[in-house]
C-alpha positions, -999 to 999 in steps of 0.1 A, spaced: 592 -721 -694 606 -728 -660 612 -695 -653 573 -681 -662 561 -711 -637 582 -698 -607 565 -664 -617 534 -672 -613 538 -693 -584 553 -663 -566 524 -641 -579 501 -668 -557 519 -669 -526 520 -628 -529 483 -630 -535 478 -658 -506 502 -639 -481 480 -606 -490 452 -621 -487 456 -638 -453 467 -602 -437 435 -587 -448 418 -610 -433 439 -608 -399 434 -570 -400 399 -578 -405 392 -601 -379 416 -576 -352 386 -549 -365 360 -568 -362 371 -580 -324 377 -548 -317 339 -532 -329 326 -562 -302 346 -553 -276 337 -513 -281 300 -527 -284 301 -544 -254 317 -514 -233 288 -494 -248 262 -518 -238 277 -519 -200 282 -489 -195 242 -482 -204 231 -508 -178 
């Protein structure tokens, strides 16, 4: 019984720990589209 709970709890910090560098690698893209964006809109001007 013990032994299936520790499973799963280590499922959900692999999920959680997956989960939060998607989102860092999303954010990093995101930042990264603005700062392109904003060279392209100086670089007009």
């Amino acid at each position: 019984m013990l032994f299936i709970y520790f499973r799963q709890m280590k499922i959900k910090v692999n999920c959680t720990f997956v989960y939060f560098r998607l989102a860092k690698i999303i954010d990093t893209k995101h930042k990264y589209e603005r700062k392109i964006k904003m060279q392209i809109q100086k670089s007009k001007y």
